[in-house]
C-alpha positions as CSV (number, residue, x, y, z in Angstrom):
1,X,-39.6,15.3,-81.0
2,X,-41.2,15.8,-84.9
3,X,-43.1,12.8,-86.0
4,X,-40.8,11.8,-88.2
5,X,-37.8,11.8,-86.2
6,X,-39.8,9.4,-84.0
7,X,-40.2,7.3,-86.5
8,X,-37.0,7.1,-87.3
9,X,-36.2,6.7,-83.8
10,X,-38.8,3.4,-83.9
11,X,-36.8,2.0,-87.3
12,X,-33.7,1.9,-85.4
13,X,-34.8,-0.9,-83.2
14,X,-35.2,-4.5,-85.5
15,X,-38.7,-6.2,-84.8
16,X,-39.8,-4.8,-81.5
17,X,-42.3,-7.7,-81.2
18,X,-40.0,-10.7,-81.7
19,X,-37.5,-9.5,-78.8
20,X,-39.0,-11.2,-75.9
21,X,-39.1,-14.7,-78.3
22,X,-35.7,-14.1,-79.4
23,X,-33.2,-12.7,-76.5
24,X,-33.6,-15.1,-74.1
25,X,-34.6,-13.2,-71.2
26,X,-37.1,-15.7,-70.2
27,X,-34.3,-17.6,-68.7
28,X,-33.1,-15.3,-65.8
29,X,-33.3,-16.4,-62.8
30,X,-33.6,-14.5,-59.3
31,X,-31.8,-17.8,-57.5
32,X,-28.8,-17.1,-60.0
33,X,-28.8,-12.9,-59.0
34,X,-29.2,-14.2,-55.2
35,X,-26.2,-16.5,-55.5
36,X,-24.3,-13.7,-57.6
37,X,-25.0,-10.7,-54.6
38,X,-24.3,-13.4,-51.8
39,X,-21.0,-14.3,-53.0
40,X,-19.9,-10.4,-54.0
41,X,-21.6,-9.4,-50.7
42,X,-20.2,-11.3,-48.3
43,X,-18.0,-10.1,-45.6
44,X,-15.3,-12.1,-46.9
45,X,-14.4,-9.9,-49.8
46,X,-14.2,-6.9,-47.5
47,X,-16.6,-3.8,-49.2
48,X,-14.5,-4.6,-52.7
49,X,-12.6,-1.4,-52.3
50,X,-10.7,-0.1,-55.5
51,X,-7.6,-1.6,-55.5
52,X,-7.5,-4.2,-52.5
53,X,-7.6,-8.2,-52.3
54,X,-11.3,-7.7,-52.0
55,X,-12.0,-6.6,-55.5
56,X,-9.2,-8.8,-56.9
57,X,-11.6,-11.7,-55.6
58,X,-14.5,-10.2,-56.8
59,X,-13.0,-9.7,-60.2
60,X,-11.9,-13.2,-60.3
61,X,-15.1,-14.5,-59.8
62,X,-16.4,-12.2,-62.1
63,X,-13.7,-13.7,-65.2
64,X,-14.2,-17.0,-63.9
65,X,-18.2,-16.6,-64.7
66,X,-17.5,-14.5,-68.3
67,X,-15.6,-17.9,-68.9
68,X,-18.0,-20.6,-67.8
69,X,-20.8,-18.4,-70.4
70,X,-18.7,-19.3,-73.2
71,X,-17.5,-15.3,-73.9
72,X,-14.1,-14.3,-74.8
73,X,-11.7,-12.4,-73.2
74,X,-11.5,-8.7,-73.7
75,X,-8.5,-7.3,-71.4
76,X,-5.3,-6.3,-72.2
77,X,-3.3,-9.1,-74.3
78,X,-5.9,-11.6,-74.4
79,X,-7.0,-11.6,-70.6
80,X,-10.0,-11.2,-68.9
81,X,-8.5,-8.4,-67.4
82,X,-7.4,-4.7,-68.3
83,X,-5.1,-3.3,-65.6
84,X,-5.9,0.6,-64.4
85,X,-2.8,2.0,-62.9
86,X,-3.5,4.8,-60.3
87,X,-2.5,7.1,-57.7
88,X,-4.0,6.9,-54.3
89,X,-4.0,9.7,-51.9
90,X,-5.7,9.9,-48.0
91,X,-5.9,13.0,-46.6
92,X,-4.8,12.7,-43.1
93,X,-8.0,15.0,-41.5
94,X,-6.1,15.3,-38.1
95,X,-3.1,16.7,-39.1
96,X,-5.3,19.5,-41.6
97,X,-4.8,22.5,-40.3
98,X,-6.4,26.6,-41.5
99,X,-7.0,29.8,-39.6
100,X,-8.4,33.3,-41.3
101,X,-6.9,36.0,-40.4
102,X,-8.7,39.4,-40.5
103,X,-7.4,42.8,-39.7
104,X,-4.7,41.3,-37.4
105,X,-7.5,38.7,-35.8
106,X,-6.9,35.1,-36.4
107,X,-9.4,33.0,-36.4
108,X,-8.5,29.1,-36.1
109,X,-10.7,26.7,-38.5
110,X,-11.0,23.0,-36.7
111,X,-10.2,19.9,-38.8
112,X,-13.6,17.5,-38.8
113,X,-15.2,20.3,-37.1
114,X,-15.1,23.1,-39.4
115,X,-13.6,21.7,-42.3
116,X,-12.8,18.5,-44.5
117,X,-9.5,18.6,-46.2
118,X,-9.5,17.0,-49.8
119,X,-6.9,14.9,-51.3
120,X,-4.0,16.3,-52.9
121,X,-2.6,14.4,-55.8
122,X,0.1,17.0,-56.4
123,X,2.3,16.6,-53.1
124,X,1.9,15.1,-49.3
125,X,1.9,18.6,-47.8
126,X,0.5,21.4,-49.8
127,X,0.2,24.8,-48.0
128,X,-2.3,27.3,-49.7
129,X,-3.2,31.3,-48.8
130,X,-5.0,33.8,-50.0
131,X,-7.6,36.2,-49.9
132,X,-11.6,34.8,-50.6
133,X,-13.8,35.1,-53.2
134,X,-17.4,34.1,-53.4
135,X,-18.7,33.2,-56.7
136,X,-21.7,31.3,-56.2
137,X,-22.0,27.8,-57.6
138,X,-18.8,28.3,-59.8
139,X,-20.3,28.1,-63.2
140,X,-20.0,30.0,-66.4
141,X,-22.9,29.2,-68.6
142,X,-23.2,31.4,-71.9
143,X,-25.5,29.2,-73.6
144,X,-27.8,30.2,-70.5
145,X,-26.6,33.7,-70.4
146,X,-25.3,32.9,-66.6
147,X,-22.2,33.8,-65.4
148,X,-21.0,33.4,-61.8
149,X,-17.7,34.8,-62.4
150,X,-19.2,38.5,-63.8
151,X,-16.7,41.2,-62.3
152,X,-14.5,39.1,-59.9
153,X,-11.0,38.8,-60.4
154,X,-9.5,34.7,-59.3
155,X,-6.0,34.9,-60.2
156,X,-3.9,34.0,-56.9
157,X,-6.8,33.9,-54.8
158,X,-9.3,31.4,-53.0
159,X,-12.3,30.4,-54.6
160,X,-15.5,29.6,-52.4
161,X,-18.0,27.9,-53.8
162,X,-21.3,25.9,-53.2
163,X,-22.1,22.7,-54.7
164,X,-24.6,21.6,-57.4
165,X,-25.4,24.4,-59.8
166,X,-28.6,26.5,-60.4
167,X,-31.8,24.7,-60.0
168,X,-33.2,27.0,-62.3
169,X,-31.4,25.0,-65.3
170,X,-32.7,22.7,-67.4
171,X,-31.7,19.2,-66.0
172,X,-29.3,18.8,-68.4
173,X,-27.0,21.9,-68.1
174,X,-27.6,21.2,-64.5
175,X,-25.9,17.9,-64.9
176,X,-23.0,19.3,-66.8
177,X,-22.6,22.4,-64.7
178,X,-22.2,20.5,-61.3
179,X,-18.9,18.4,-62.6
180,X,-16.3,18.7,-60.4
181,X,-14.0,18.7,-63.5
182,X,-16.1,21.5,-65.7
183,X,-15.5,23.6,-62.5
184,X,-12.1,22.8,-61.9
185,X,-11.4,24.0,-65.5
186,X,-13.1,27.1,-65.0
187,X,-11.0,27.5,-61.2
188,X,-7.7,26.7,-63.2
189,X,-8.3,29.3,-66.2
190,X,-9.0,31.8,-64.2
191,X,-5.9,31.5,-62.1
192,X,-7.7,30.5,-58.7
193,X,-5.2,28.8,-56.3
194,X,-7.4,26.8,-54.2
195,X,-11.2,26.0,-53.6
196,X,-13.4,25.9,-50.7
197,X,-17.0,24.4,-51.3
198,X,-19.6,25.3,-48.6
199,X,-22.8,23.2,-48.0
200,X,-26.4,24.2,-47.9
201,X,-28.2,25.3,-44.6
202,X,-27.5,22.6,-42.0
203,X,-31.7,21.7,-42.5
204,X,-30.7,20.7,-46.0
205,X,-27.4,19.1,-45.7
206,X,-27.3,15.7,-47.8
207,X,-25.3,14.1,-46.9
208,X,-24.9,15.4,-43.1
209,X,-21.9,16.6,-42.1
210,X,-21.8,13.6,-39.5
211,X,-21.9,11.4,-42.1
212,X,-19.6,13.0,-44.3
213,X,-16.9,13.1,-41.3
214,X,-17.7,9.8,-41.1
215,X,-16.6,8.6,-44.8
216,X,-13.5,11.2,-44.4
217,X,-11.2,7.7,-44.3
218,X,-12.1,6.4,-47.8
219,X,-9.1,7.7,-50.0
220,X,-9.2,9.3,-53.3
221,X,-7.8,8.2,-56.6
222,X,-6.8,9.4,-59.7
223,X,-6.0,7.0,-62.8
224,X,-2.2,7.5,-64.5
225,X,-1.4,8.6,-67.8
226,X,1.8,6.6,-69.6
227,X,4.1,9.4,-68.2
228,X,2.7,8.7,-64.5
229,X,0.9,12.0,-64.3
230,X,-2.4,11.6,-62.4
231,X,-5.4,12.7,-64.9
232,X,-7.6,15.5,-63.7
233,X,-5.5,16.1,-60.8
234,X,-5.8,19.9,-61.8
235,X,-2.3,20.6,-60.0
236,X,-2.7,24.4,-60.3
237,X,-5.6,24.3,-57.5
238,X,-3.0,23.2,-54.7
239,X,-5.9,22.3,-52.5
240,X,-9.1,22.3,-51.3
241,X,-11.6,21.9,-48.2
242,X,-15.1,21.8,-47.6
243,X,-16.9,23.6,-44.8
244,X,-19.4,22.6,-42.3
245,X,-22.6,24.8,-41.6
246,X,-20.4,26.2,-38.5
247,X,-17.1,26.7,-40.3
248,X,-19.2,28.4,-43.2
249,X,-20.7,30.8,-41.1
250,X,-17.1,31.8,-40.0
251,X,-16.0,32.4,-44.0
252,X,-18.5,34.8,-44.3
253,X,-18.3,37.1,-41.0
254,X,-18.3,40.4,-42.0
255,X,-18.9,39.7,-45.7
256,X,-21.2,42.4,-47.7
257,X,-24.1,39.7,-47.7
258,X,-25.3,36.8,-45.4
259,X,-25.5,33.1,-45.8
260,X,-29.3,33.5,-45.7
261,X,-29.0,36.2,-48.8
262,X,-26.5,33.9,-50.5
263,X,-28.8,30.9,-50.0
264,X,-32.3,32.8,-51.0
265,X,-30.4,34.3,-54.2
266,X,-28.7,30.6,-55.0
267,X,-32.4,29.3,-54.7
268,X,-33.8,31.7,-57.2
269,X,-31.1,30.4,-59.8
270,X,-28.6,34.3,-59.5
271,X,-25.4,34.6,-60.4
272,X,-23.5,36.2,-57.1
273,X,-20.0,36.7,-56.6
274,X,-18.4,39.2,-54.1
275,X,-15.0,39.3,-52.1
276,X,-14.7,38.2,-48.5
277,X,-13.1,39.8,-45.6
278,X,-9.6,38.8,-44.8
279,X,-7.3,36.2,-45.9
280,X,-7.1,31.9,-45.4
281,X,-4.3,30.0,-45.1
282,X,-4.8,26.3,-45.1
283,X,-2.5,23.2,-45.2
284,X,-3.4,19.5,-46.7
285,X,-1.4,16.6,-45.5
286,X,-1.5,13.6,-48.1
287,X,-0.3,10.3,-47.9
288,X,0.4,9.4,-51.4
289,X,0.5,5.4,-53.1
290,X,0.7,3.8,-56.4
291,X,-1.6,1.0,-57.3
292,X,-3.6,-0.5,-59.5
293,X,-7.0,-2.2,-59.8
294,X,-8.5,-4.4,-62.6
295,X,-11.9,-3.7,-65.4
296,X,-13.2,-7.2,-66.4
297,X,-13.7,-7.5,-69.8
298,X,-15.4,-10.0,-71.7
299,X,-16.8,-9.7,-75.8
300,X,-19.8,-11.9,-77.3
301,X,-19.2,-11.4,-80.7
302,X,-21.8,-10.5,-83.7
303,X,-23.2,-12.6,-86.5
304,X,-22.8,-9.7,-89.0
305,X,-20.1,-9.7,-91.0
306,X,-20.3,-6.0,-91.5
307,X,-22.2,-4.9,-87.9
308,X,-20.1,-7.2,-85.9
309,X,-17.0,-4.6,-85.9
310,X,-19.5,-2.5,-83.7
311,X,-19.7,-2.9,-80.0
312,X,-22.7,-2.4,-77.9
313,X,-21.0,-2.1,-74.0
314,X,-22.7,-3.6,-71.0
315,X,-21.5,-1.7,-67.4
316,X,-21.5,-2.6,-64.3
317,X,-19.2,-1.2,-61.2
318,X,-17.5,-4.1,-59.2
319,X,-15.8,-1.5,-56.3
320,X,-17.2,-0.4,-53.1
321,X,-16.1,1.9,-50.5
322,X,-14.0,-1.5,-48.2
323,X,-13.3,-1.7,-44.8
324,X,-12.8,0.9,-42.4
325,X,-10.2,-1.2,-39.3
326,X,-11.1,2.3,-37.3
327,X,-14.8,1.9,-37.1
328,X,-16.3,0.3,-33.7
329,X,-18.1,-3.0,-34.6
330,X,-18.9,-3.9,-38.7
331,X,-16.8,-1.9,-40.3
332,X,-17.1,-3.5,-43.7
333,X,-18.7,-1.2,-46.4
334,X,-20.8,-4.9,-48.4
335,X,-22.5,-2.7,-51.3
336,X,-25.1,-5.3,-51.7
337,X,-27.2,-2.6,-53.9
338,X,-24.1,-0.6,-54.5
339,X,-23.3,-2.2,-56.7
340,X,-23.3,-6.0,-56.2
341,X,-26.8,-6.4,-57.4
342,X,-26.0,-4.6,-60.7
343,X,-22.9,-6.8,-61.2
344,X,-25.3,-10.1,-60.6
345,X,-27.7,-8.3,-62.7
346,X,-24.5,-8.1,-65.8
347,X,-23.6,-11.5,-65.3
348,X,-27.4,-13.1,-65.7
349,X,-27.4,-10.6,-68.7
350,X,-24.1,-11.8,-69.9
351,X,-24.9,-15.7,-69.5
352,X,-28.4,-15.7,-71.5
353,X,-27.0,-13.0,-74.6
354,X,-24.5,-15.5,-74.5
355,X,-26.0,-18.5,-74.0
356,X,-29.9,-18.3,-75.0
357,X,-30.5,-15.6,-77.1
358,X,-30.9,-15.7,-80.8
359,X,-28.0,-14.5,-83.5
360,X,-27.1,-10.8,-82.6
361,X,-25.7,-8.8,-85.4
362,X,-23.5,-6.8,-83.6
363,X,-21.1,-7.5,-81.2
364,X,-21.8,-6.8,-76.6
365,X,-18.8,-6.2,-74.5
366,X,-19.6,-7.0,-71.0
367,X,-17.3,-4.7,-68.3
368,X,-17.6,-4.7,-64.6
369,X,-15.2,-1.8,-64.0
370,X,-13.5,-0.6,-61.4
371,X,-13.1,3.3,-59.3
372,X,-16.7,4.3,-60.4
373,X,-16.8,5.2,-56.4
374,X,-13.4,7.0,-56.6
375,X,-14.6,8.9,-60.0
376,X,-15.6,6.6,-62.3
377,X,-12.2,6.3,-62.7
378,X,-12.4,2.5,-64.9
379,X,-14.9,3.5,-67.3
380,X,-12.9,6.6,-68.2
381,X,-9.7,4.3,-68.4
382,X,-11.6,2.2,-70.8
383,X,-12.7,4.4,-73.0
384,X,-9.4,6.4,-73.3
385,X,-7.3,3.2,-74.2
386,X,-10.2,0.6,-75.3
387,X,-9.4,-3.0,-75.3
388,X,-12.2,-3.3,-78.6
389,X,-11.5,-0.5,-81.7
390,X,-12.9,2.8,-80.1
391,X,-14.6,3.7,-83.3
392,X,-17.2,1.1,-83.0
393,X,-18.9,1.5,-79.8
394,X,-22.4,2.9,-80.0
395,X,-23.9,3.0,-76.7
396,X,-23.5,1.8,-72.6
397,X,-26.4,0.6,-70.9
398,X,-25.2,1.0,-67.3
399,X,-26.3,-1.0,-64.3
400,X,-25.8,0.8,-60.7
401,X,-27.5,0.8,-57.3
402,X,-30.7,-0.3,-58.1
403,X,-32.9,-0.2,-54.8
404,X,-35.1,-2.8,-55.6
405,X,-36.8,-3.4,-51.7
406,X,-40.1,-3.6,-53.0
407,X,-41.8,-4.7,-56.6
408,X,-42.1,-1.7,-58.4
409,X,-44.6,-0.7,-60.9
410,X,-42.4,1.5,-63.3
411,X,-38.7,2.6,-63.7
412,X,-36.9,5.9,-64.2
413,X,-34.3,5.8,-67.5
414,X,-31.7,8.0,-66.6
415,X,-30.7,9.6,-69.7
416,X,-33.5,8.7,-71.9
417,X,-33.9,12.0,-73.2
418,X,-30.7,12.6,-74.8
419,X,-30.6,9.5,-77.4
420,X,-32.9,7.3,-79.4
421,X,-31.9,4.7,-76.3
422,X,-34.8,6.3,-74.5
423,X,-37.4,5.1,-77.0
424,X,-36.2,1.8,-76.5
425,X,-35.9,1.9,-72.9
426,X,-40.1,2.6,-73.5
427,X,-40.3,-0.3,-75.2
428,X,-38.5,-2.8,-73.2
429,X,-40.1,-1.8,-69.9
430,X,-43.2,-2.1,-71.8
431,X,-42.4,-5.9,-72.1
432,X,-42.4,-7.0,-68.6
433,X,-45.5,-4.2,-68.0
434,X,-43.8,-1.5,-66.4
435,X,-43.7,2.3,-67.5
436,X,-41.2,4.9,-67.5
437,X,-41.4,7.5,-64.8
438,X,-39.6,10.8,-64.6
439,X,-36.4,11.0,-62.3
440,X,-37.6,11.9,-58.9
441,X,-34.4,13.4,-57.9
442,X,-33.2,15.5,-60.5
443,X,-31.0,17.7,-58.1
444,X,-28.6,14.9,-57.8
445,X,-27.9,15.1,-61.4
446,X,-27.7,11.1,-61.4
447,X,-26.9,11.4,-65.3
448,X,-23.0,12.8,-64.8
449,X,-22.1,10.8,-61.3
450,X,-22.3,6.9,-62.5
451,X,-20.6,5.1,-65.3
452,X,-22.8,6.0,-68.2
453,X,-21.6,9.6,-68.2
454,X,-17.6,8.7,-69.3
455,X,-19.2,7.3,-72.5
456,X,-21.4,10.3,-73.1
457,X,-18.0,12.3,-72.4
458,X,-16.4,9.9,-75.1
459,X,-19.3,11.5,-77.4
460,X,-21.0,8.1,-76.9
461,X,-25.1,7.9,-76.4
462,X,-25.7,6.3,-72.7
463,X,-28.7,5.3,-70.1
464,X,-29.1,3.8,-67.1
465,X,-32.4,2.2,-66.0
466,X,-33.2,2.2,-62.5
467,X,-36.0,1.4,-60.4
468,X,-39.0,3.9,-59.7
469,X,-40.9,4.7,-56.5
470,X,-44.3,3.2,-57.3
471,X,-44.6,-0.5,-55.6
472,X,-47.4,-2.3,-56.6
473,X,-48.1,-3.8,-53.0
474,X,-51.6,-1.5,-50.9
475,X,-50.0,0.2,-48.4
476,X,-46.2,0.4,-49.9
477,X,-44.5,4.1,-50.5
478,X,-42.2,2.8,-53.0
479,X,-40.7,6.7,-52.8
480,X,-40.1,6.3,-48.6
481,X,-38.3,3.0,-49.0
482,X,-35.9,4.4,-51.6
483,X,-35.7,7.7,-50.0
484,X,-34.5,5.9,-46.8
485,X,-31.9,3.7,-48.5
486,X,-30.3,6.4,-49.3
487,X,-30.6,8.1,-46.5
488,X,-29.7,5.9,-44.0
489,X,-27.7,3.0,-45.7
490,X,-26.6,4.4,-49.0
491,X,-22.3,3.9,-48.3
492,X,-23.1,2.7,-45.4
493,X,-22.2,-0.9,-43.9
494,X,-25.4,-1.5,-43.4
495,X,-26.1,-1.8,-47.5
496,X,-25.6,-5.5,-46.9
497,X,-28.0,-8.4,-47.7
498,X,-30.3,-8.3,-44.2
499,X,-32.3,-5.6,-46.6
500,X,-35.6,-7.0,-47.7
501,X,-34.4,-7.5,-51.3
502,X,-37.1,-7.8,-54.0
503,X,-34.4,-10.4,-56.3
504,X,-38.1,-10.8,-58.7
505,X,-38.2,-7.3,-59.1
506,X,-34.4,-7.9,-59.8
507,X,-34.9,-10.2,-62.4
508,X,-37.4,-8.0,-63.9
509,X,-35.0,-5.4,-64.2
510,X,-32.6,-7.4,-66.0
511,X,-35.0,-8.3,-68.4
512,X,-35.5,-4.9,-69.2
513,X,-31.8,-4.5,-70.1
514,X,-31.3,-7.3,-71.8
515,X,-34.6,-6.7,-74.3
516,X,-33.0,-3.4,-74.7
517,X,-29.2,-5.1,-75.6
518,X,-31.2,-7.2,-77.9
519,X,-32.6,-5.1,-79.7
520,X,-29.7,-2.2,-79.8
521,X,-27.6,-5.0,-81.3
522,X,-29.9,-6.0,-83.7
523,X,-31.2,-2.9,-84.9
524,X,-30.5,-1.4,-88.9
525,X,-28.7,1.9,-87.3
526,X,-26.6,2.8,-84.1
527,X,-28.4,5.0,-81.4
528,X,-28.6,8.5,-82.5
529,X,-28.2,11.8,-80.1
530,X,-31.4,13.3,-80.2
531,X,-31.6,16.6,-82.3
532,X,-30.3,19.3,-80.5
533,X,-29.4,17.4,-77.4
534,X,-27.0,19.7,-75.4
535,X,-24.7,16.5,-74.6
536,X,-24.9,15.2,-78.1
537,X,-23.6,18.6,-79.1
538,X,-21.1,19.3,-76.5
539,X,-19.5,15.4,-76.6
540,X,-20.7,14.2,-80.3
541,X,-17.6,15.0,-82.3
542,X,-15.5,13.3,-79.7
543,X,-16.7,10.0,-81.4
């Protein structure tokens, strides 16, 4: 960044040093997150799955608190609450069924064995055959001169693809290239009728395939357009599957290269794409529901006559995965760091903007949506039909999953390097002493897969802060203890509250967003795209 654009930057942010007297920060408590988690936690509510009694409780309590703050409602017609309507579908995994056939030979493909089936959204039983192409990760990239789809031919057959996109990309494109959506476009234009996505080598499988048979009850959704279409259902790809390790390696008998030449060329960032031997037929049986689930939507309105018609947002996500009834012993799915802490963590923010802080010139919705783990499905709803004029939100600072288990000595801004937000992300760690830190995992493209990304699709400058992997206790690997949480109890039932939660480090981190609402409120200007930022450029005129 030139020096003068970070100065500009700076400007946008009113009185750096009188934010900590001013925004009432001082006030949050880690008793009040504790009792927040321990309430949404609890097995009583049943994992808060989109859509069930559980999360109708949870966004009860969630009004009921957004009431006792003293902010006003933000939902549809006056209510706390704005009603998503959707379309559920549960891909019944037994009664999936695909063989290949080559040269006369069939070859049967085993349901949980060899293959997942995905949701349909366009009928309960969708049959699908055709011959196999390979083209690599899927992407089409000309501003990187990459193209996966270089001499191949899609139209009427069977995409296979692998997930992710080149490491070789900046983390940005990365990001973007690895939406399900952007490659469902490109599937769709190029006439494609279905999709199989392969994992990486068995050693690199994340999740496992145990684990991903495991989560193979949890339904899909899709949220409903006013004619009751499903949006980004992508009806022309009748279905999809993914492959294990072992059904992989059956895709690609015979094929002109190996896995382990596919794998070495997808690890040096090369566009691949070749045909496969033979044809697949496979079938998808869906059970298909209408329901709907609820954002919670609350409004603390500006001083400013004139700034006050422009709406910092607030996220949280309120759902969790539920209840399985099939699995032996606790089969409830709690989320107490996914995402129950960042919903306490909302709320403490909500109470002292509301209720402590000084005059803030512009106005903070507060939203704990729904369906972020079925899409982030309430966050898009929202921002396609907002309950506040849509032409007045500048920015989302998101809350989700952090793993605070220890007290950390920095933080990691997802998305600080698209928008001016990062600058003041630096800032307001700096208050409670922390530092920023780069993401440690920037293959899981973190940016694009929470709530914060369906306002940068809206053209709409987003972060998230999240906690680092440095603790400040000898003898602590702040990077093991979150690498384990996720492997081992991220959507998992044991995310529940026996985990040795750091609630100070909690508080801290709440802190940090509110310093950062304080001041994004207050500031002379709106949060800029930085220049030349690929999202600001690719989503900016959607403003």
């Amino acid at each position: 960044m030139k020096v003068n654009q970070r100065a500009s930057a700076f400007a946008l942010a009113l009185c750096w040093s009188c934010a900590l007297a001013g925004d009432g920060s001082s006030d949050i408590g880690a008793d009040r997150i504790r009792g927040h988690m321990a309430f949404l936690a609890d097995d009583v509510l049943e994992g808060r799955g989109t859509a069930t009694r559980g999360h109708e409780v949870a966004a009860a309590y969630v009004a009921s608190q957004f009431a006792s703050f003293g902010l006003e409602p933000a939902g549809d017609q006056g209510s706390w609450y704005q009603t998503v309507p959707l379309l559920e579908s549960q891909a019944v995994v037994l009664e999936a069924s695909a063989h290949l056939e080559r040269d006369g030979v069939v070859t049967e493909l085993q349901s949980a064995k060899d293959f997942l089936p995905r949701p349909s959204f366009a009928a309960s039983d969708i049959s699908v055959s055709g011959p196999l192409t390979f083209v690599g990760y899927g992407v089409h990239a000309p501003d990187l001169d990459y193209d996966d789809f270089a001499g191949v031919d899609l139209k009427g057959r069977v995409a296979v693809i692998l997930n992710g996109a080149p490491a070789g990309f900046p983390v940005d494109r990365r990001a973007y290239y690895s939406s399900a959506l952007v490659k469902a476009s490109e599937f769709v234009a190029r006439g494609a009728v279905g999709v199989i996505t392969i994992g990486a080598p068995v050693e690199d499988q994340t999740p496992t395939w145990e684990r991903r048979v495991a989560l193979s009850w949890v339904p899909a959704m899709r949220w409903l357009d006013e004619q009751g279409n499903p949006v980004d259902a992508f009806d022309e790809l009748r279905a999809s599957i993914l492959t294990s390790p072992q059904g992989t390696a059956k895709l690609f008998e015979g094929a002109p290269h190996t896995l382990d030449e596919v794998f070495a060329l997808a690890s040096q960032s090369k566009p691949q794409a070749f045909e496969l031997k033979g044809t697949i037929t496979f079938t998808v049986k869906s059970v298909l529901t209408r329901r709907s689930s609820v954002n919670v939507i609350a409004v603390r309105p500006g001083s400013d006559k004139r700034l006050k018609s422009e709406y910092l947002v607030m996220s949280a996500h309120l759902d969790h995965l539920g209840k399985n009834p099939a699995l032996a012993g606790d089969g409830i799915y709690n989320g107490a760091l996914d995402n129950s802490s960042g919903v306490a963590m909302l709320l403490e923010s909500a109470r002292v903007l509301t209720q402590r802080a000084g005059k803030l010139r512009r106005s903070i919705v507060f939203i704990a949506v729904t369906g972020e783990e079925k899409g982030l499905l309430g966050s898009d709803y929202f921002l396609h039909h907002p309950t506040v004029p849509r032409a007045g939100l500048i920015a989302d600072i998101n809350i989700d999953m952090p793993v605070a288990l220890t007290n950390f000595a920095d933080l990691t801004a997802i998305g600080s390097g698209h928008s001016t937000l990062g600058e003041i992300a630096a800032e307001a760690a700096k208050d409670e002493s922390l530092y920023l830190s780069p993401d440690p995992w920037p293959e899981e493209v973190r940016f694009v897969r929470s709530d914060q990304y369906s306002f940068v699709r809206g053209g709409i400058p987003a972060i998230l802060m999240d906690v680092g992997t440095h603790s400040t206790y000898n003898g602590v690997d702040g990077f093991e203890l979150v690498s384990r949480f996720r492997r081992d109890r991220y959507h998992q039932p044991s995310d529940d509250l026996s985990q040795p939660i750091d609630y100070g480090f909690l508080v801290k981190l709440a802190r940090v967003n509110v310093h950062m609402a304080y001041r994004t409120a207050n500031a002379s200007g709106r949060p800029q795209w930085d220049a030349g930022d690929f999202f600001g450029r690719k989503f900016g005129g959607a403003r």
